[in-house]
C-alpha positions in Angstrom: -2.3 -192.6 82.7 -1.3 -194.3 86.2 2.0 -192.4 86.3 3.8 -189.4 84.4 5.0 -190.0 81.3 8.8 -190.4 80.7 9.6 -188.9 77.4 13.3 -188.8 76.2 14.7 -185.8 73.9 17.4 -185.1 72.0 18.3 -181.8 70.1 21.8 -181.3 68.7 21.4 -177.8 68.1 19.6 -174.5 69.1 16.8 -174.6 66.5 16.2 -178.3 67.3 16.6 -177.0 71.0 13.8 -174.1 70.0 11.4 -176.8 68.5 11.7 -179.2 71.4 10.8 -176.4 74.0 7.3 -176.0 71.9 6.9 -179.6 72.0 7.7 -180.0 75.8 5.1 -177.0 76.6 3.0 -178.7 74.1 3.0 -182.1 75.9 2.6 -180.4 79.1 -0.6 -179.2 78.2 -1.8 -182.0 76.9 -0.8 -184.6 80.2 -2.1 -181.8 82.7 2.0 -181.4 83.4 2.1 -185.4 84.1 5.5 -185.9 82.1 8.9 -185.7 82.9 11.6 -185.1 80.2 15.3 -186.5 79.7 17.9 -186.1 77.4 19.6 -183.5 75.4 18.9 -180.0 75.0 19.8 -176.6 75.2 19.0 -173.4 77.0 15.1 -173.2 76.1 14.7 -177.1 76.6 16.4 -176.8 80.1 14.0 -173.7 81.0 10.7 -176.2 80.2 12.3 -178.6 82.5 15.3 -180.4 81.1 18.2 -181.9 82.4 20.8 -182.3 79.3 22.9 -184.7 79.8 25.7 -182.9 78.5 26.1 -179.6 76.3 24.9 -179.7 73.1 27.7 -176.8 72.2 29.9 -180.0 71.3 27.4 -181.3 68.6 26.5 -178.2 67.1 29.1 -178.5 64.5 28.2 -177.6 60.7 30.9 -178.4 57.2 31.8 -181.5 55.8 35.2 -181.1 57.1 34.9 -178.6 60.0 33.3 -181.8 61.5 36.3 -184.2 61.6 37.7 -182.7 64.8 34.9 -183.6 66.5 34.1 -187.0 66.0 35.9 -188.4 68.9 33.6 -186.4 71.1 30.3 -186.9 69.6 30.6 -190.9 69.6 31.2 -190.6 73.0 28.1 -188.6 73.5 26.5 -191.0 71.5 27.8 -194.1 73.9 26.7 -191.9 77.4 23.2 -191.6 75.5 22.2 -195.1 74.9 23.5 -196.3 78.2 21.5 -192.8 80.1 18.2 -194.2 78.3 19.0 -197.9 79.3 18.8 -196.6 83.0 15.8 -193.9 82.6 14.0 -196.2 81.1 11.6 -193.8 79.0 8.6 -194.3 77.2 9.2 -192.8 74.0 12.4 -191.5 72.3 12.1 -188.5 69.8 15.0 -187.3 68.4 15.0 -183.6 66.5 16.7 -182.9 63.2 20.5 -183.2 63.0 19.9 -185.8 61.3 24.1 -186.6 61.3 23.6 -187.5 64.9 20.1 -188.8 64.8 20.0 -191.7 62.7 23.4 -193.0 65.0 20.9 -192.9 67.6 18.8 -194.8 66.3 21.1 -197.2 64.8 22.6 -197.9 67.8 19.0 -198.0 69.8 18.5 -201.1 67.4 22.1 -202.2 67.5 21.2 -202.6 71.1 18.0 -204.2 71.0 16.6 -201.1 73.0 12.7 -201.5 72.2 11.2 -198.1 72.8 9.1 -196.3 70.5 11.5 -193.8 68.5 10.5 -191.3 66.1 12.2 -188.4 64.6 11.3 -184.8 64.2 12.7 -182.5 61.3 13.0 -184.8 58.1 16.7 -184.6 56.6 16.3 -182.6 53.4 16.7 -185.8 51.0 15.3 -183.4 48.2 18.8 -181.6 47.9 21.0 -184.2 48.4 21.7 -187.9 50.2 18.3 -189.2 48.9 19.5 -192.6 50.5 18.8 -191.4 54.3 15.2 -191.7 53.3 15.5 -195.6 53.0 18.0 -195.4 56.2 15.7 -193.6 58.0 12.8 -195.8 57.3 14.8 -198.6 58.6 15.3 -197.1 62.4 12.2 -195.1 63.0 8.7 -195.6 63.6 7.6 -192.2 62.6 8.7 -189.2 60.7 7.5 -185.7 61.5 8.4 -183.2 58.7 8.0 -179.1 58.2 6.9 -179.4 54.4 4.3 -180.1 52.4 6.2 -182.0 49.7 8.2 -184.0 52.1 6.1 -187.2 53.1 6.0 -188.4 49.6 9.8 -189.1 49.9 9.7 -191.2 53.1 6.5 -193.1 52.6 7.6 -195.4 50.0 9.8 -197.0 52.3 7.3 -198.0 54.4 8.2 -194.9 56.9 5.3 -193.3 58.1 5.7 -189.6 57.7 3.4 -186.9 58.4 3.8 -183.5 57.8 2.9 -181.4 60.9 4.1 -177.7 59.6 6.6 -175.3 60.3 7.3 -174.1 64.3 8.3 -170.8 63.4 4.7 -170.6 62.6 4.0 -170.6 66.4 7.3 -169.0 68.0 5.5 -165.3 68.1 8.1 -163.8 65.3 5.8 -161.8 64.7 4.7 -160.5 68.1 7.4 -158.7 69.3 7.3 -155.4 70.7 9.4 -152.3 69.3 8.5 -149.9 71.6 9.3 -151.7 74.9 12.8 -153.3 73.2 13.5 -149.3 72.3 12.2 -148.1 75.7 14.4 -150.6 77.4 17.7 -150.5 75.6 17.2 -146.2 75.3 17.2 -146.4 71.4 15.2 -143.5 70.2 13.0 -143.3 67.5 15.7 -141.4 65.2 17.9 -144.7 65.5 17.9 -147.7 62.8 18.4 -150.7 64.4 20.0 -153.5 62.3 20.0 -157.2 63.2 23.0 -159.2 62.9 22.4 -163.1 63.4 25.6 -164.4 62.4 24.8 -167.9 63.3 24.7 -170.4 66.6 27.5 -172.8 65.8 31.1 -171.9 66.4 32.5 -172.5 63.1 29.7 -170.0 61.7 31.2 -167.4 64.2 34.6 -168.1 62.9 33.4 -167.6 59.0 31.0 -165.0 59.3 31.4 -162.2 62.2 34.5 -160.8 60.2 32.5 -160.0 57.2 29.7 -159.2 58.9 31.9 -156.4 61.1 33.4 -155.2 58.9 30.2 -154.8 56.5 28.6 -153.1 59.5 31.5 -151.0 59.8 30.9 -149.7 56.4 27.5 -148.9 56.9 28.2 -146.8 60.0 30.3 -144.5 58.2 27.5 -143.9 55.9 24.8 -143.8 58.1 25.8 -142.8 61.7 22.1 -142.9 63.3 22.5 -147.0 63.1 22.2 -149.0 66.3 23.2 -152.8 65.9 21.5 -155.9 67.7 23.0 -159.3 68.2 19.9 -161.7 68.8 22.3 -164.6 70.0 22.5 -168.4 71.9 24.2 -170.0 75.0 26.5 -172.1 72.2 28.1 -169.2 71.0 27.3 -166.2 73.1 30.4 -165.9 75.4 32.4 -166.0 71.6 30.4 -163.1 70.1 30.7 -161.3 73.3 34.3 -161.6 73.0 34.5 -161.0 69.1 32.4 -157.7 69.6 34.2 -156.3 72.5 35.8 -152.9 72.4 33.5 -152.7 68.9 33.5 -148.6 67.9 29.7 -149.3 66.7 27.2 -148.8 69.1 25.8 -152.7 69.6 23.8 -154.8 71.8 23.7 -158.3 72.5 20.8 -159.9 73.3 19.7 -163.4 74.4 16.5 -165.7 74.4 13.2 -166.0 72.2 11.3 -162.6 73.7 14.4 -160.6 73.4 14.9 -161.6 69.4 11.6 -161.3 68.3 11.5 -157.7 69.8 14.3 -156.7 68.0 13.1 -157.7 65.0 9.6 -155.7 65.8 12.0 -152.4 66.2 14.5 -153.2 63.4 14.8 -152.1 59.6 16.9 -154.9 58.2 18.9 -158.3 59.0 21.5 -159.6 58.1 21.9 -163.3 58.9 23.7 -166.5 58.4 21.6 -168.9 56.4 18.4 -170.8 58.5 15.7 -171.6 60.6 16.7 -167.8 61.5 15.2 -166.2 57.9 12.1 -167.7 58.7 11.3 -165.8 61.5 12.8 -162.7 60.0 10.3 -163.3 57.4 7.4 -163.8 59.6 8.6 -160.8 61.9 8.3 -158.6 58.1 12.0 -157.6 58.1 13.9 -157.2 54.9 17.0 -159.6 55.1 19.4 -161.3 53.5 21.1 -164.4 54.3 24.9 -165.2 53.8 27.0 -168.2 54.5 30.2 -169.4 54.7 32.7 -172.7 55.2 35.9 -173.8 54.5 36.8 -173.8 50.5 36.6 -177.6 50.9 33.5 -177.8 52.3 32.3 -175.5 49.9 33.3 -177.5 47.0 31.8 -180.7 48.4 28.5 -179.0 49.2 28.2 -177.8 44.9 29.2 -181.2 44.2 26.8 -183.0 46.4 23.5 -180.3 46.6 21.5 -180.7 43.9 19.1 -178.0 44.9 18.8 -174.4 42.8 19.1 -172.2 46.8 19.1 -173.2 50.2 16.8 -170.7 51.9 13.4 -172.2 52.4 11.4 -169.2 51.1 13.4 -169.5 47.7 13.1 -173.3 47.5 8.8 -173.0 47.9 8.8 -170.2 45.3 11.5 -171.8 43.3 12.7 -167.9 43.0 15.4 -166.0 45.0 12.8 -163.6 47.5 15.8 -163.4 49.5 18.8 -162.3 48.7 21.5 -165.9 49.0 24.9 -164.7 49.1 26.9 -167.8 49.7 30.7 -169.1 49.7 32.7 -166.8 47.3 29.9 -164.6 47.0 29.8 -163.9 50.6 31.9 -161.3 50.8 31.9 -157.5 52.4 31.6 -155.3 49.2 28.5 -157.6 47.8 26.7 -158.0 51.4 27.2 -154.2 51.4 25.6 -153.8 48.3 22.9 -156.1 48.6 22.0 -154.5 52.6 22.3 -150.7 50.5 19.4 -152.1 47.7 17.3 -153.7 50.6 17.2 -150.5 52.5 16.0 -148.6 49.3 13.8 -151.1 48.5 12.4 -152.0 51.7 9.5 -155.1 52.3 10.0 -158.9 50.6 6.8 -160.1 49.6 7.1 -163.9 51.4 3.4 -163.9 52.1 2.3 -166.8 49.8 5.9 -168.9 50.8 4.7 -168.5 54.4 1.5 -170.2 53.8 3.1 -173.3 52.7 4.0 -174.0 56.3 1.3 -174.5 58.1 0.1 -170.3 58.7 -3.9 -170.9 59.8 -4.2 -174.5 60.2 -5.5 -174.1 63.5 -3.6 -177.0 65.7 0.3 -176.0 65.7 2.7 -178.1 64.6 3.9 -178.9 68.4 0.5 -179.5 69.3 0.3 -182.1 66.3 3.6 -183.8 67.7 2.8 -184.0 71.4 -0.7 -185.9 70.6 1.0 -188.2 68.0 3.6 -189.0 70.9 1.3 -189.5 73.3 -1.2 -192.1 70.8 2.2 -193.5 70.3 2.8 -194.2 74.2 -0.8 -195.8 74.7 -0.6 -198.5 71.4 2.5 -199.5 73.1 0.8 -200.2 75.7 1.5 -197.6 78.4 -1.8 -196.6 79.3 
């Protein structure tokens, strides 16, 4: 290629920020580091080389209605993106799940008669509800990238082609982390249980979830006083939990970036954790959690009148039985996470083996490497070479 290539980004949210770092490293190795990157990202995008046009702490908004407040903001994000790529010019646009924010993107890239290859990576889970956006979508993008197995065959049929790539949790090193050194470093000896508590990266989750989740902790403590507490945590929401946690009478640490959170799940003995890309990892890491979640009563009701799914953890979906414990809207509550967390520490291990081999474990090319050749086949038939 006669010059680097221009690639444009856009992640709404710190897991979409998470999978866009792998694809940047990914594309980096595959152009010999001849590519520059614009667009929107977050603290892991920014370390590959990213300059975000703005925070994505304003988009990373979950809840029918905890969204409304926000609107004003994010369409004029939307307006200072379209104009940002009318001046950079790129040669492909790839925008990653969210799919809310996505597919306005792309809407308004056609509105605006901006012809740049765009493609989109994370396929809105149509299976559980909205199984319109996979017509929408096939009208705006030129490719589809999904975690799945089962989710091409819902895209194709409107002439979208979508290929399924597997899951990048697969590649994030979950499972590589390192107990001793997390223990050496924070002085946690051996005679401690550490506990993970991953109460989510948007602000509304914060809001739901860290009471409960304190005051289930709190509980715990009482009962067994050897317990050490780690907050794996993101730049959207760090500064909040910092604040929510001060002054905290149970010994706690906050930590922050990929290395840090996959060593504390090497030294811990349970999670507990908002619902997620999150359980994944905890999952490939080999750490009994559950998950728990939380929104506004409204919100709730909307979401059991419009899911049409059995669970919403991804393990549970692929087995089509609950491996991990779902304890969700009125169920989330302190006496049944406290139960539940009691039972999992008896118990111990969650057999998700087999569910874990669904996305992608052993395939040999990750799912980032997939992406970054696709993007770059897709830059040369457009005739970038």
């Amino acid at each position: 290629m006669n010059k680097p290539l221009c690639i444009y980004l856009i992640a709404g949210e710190p897991s979409g920020d998470l999978l866009g770092s792998r694809i940047m490293r990914a594309l980096k190795k595959q152009t010999n580091n001849a590519v520059c990157f614009e667009g929107v990202g977050g603290e892991t995008m920014t370390k590959e080389g990213l300059s975000s046009l703005f925070d994505i702490k304003d988009l990373a908004v979950m809840g029918f209605v905890e969204v409304l407040p926000s609107i004003p903001r994010i369409l004029k994000h939307l307006n200072e993106i379209i104009t940002d790529i009318r001046q950079k010019k790129p040669d492909i646009i790839m925008t990653i799940d969210s799919f809310s924010f996505s597919i306005r993107v792309h809407q308004k890239l056609k509105k605006n008669g901006i012809d740049i290859p765009h493609i989109h990576c994370v396929a809105p889970q149509v299976w559980a509800w909205k199984k319109e956006r996979a017509k929408t979508l096939g009208q705006y993008v030129q490719h589809l990238f999904c975690l799945l197995p089962s989710e091409p065959a819902y895209f194709t049929p409107y002439g979208l082609t979508a290929e399924f790539v597997g899951h990048p949790v697969i590649e994030g090193g979950a499972d590589k982390g390192n107990a001793h050194l997390f223990r050496q470093k924070y002085n946690i000896s051996d005679d401690k249980n550490v506990l993970c508590l991953l109460p989510g990266s948007r602000k509304n989750e914060i809001k739901y979830l860290v009471p409960i989740f304190k005051s289930v902790v709190e509980r715990l403590y009482q009962k067994y006083p050897n317990l050490v507490v780690i907050i794996p945590t993101v730049d959207t929401v760090a500064d909040k939990l910092k604040t929510y946690f001060s002054a905290w009478h149970v010994p706690y640490i906050i930590v922050q970036g990929e290395k840090e959170r996959y060593d504390s799940f090497a030294a811990a003995q349970m999670a507990i954790a908002a619902s997620g890309t999150v359980s994944l990892e905890l999952a490939l890491a080999g750490v009994p959690h559950l998950i728990a979640y939380k929104v506004s009563k409204l919100s709730g009701w909307l979401a059991r009148k419009l899911l049409k799914i059995k669970y919403v953890n991804l393990i549970n979906l692929q087995m089509d039985k609950e491996i991990i414990p779902e304890l969700l809207q009125e169920d989330c509550t302190v006496e049944k996470i406290l139960e539940t967390t009691e039972n999992l520490i008896q118990t111990g291990q969650q057999d998700t083996t087999q569910a874990l081999s669904c996305f992608g474990i052993g395939s040999g090319t990750t799912p980032s490497e997939k992406i970054a050749l696709k993007m770059i086949e897709m830059v040369e038939k457009n005739g970038r070479a």
